[in-house]
N, C-alpha and C positions, 0 to 999 in steps of 0.2 A: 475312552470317551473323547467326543471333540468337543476342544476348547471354543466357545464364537466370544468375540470380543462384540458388542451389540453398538458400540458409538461408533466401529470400523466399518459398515454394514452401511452402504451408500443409498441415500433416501431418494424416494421417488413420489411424485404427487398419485395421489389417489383416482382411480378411475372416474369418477364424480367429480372431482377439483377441490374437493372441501376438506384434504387432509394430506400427510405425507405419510410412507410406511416406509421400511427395511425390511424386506423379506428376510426369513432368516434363514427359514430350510422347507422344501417343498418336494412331493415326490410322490410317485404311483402304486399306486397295491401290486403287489405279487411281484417286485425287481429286488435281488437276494441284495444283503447287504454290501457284498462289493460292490456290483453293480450300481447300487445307491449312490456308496462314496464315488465310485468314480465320474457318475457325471456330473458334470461343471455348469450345464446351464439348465437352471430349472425349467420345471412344468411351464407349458402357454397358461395364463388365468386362466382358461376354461378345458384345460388337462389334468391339471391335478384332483386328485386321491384326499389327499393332504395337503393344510399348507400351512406352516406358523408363520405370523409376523407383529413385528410392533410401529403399533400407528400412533401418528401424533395428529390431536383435533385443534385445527385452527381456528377453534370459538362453533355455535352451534351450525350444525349441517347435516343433513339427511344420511343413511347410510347405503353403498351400492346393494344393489339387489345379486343374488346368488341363486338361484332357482336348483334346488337339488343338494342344496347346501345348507349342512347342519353347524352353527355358526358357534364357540363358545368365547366370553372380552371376560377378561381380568385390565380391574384398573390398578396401575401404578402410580405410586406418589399419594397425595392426601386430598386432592378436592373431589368431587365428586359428577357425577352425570346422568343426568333426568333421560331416557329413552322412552319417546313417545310415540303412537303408532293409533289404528283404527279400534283394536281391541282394547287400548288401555298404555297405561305406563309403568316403568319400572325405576326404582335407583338403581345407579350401578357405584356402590361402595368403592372403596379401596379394599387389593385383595380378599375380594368377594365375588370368586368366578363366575357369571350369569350367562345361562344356555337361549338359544332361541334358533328359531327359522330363518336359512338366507331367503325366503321369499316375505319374510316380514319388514313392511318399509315403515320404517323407521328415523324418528329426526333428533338427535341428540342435543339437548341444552347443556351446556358447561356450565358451571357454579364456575363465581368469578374469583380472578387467581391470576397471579403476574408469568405464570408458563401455562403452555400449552398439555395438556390432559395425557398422559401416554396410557396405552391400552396394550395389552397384548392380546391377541388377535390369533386364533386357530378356527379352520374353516376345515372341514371335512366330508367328503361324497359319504353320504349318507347308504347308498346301496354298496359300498365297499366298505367304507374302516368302520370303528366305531373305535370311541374318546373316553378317555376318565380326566378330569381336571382336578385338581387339589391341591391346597397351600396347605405346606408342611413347616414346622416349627420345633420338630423334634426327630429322632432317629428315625430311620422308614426302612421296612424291609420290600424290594420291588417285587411285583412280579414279572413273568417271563412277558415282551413286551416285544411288537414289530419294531417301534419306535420308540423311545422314552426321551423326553426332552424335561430340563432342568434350570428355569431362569433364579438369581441369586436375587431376593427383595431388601434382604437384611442379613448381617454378618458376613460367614465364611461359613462352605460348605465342602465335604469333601464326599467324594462318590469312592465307593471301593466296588470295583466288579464281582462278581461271581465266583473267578477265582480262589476273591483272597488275597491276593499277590497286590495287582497294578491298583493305583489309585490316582483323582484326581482332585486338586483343589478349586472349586470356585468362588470368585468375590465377588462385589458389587459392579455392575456395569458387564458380567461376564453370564456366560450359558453354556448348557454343556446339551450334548447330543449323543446318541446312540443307539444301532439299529441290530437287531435279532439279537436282544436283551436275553440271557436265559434266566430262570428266578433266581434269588441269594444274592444278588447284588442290593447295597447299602448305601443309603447315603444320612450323613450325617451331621449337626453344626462342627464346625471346631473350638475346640473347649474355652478357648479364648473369649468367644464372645456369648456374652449373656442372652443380646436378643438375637434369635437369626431366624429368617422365615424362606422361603422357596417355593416358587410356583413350579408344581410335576403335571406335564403331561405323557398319561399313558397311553397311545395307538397299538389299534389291533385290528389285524385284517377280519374283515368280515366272511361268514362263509368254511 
């Protein structure tokens, strides 16, 4: 598994102006996992398959449109975010993964708070992958997975592969990645800590 340190991860303003992101990891259906690892520069925005990242909202702003794009936000930290639109509105919780359409335009209020809202952010070609999102809080068994990604919300987390063998630790501020996942790999709190939670997403090619 790879380790992403997520505060190392150099931010960029949002295509609309109204936020900043760190892309974390982005990439195409059907390229075998070395292939994956070894390329260095991601997808163009409008190349990607996939693409995870974490945004930060500089107070209320619209969100960019994505036409073909099946969009899923987990918020991080504890205030919260009104998303309002022509059909109606949603909350968007803390660690309460909420799915919608990239062609849903959308205007996000921020409940007021001395930082800025972080969200994590996975957008996916809907005629190629398809997503599972879920906050886990206790042992998990994976399944076989194109891509599996693992953000640390609370405590320590350790991922044990397939194997058996190799394992990884993650902490707060840290993510882990991993692509042509087979099933029987684990991930787990470390014992140490009482509360521990983790945001899992699982990717799978479509088809």
């Amino acid at each position: 598994m790879q380790t992403i340190l997520l505060d190392a991860i150099p931010a960029q303003l949002w295509r609309n102006g109204a936020g900043l992101t760190r892309l974390i990891a982005s990439g195409v259906a059907g390229r075998t996992a070395a292939r994956q690892a070894a390329i260095k520069s991601p997808p163009h925005i409008d190349e990607f398959d996939w693409r995870i990242s974490l945004a930060e909202i500089q107070g209320d702003a619209p969100f960019s449109l994505f036409p073909g794009i099946d969009r899923c936000a987990v918020l991080l930290g504890r205030s919260g975010i009104t998303l309002s639109g022509s059909s109606g509105s949603a909350y968007l919780n803390p660690l309460q993964p909420l799915s919608f359409s990239g062609e849903a335009e959308l205007q996000a209020h921020c409940d007021p708070g001395p930082t800025m809202p972080r969200i994590l952010n996975l957008m996916i070609r809907r005629k190629t992958m398809r997503s599972e999102v879920s906050v886990i809080d206790a042992q998990y068994r994976c399944p076989a997975a194109t891509t599996l990604f693992v953000l640390v919300a609370a405590g320590q987390w350790e991922f044990i592969a397939p194997d058996q063998v190799s394992s990884t630790v993650l902490s707060i501020g840290q993510a882990g990645l991993v692509h042509a996942l087979a099933a029987g790999a684990i991930l787990r709190p470390v014992a140490a800590h009482a509360v521990a939670k983790a945001v899992l997403i699982c990717l799978q090619q479509s088809g």
